[in-house]
C-alpha positions in Angstrom: 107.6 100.9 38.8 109.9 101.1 41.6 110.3 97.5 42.7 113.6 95.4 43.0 114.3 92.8 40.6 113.3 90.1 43.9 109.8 92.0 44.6 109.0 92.0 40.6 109.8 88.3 40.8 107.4 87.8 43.8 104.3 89.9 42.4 104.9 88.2 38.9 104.4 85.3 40.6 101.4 86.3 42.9 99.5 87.4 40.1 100.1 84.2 37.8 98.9 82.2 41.1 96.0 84.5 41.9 94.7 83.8 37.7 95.0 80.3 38.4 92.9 80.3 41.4 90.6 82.7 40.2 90.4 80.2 37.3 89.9 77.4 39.2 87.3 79.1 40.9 85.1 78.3 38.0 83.7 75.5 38.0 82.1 75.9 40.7 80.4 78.5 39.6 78.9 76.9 36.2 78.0 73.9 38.4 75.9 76.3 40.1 74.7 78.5 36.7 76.3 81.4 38.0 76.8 82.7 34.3 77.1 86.5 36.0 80.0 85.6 38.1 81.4 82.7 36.0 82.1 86.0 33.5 83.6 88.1 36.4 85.8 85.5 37.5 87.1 84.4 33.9 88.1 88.0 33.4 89.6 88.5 36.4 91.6 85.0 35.8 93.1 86.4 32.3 93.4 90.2 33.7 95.7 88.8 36.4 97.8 87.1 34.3 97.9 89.8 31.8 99.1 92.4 34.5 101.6 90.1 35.3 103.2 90.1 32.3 103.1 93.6 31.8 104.6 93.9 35.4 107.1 91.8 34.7 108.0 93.4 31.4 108.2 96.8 33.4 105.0 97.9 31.8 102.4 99.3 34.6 98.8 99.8 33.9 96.5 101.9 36.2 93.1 100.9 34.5 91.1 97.8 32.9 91.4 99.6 30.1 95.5 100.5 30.5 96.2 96.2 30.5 94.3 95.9 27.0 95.7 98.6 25.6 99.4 97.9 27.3 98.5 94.8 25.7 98.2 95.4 22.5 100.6 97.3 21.7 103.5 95.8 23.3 102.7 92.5 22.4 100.2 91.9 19.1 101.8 94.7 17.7 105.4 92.6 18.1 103.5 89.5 17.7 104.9 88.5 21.1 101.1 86.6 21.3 98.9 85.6 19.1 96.3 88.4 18.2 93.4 86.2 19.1 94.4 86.6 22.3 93.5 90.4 22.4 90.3 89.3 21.2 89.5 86.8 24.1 90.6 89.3 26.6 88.8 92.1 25.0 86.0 90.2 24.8 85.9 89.1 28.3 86.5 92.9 29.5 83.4 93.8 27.6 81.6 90.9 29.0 82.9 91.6 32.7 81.5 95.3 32.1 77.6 94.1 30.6 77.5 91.8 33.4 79.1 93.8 36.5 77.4 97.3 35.6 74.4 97.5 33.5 71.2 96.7 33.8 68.9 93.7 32.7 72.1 92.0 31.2 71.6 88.3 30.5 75.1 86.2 30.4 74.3 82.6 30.0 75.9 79.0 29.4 76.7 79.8 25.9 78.5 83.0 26.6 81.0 81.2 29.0 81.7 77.7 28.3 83.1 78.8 24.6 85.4 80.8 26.5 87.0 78.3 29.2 89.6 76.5 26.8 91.0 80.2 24.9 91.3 81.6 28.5 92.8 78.7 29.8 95.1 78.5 26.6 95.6 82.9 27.7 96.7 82.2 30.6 99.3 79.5 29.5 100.5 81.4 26.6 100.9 84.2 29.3 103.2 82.1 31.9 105.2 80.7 28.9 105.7 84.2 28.2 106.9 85.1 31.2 108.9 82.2 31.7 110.9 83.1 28.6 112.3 86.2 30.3 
């Protein structure tokens, strides 16, 4: 990747921070009955911190697509993280795509809110992760 040890350490952490207030960015969002952009901003949350682990592992990923696979096969395939994991975030990346690109796509309340607490918990399992390093 081409970074020093001290600018890996500062875009680990500017990631983790930029998932958290993408996260938090929520709320505000259901409140409103965004659905659309509630799912945008969930998988944005969990992609962030999911690049940031593979950045700090020295793993780089040049798509969507590269973080979920990166993902999978350097940590379910270890069982560094739980597989349900991959499923919540591959979930949320098919989501993100219905809803950001096609056509007469319908997200509502019941595709989002079953998904706060497993992307919270993502993001968390994530940081511990990280922290363990």
């Amino acid at each position: 990747m081409g970074l020093s040890e001290e600018n890996r350490k500062s875009l680990v952490n500017y990631r983790l921070g930029k998932a958290k207030e993408t996260f938090a960015e929520i709320p505000i969002l259901i409140e409103n009955k965004l659905w659309r952009n509630a799912a945008n901003r969930l998988y944005y949350a969990c992609f962030y911190a999911a690049n940031a682990l593979l950045i700090n592992d020295g793993h780089q990923a040049h798509t969507h697509s590269g973080v979920k696979t990166l993902l999978s096969l350097n940590y379910a395939k270890e069982n560094a993280i739980d597989k349900n994991f991959i499923t919540i975030y591959s979930n949320l990346f098919r989501m993100r795509q219905r809803g950001d690109y096609e056509d007469w796509i319908s997200i509502r309340e019941d595709d989002i809110i079953p998904l706060l607490q497993p992307a919270e918990k993502f993001i968390a399992e994530i940081e511990k992760l990280i922290k363990e390093t």
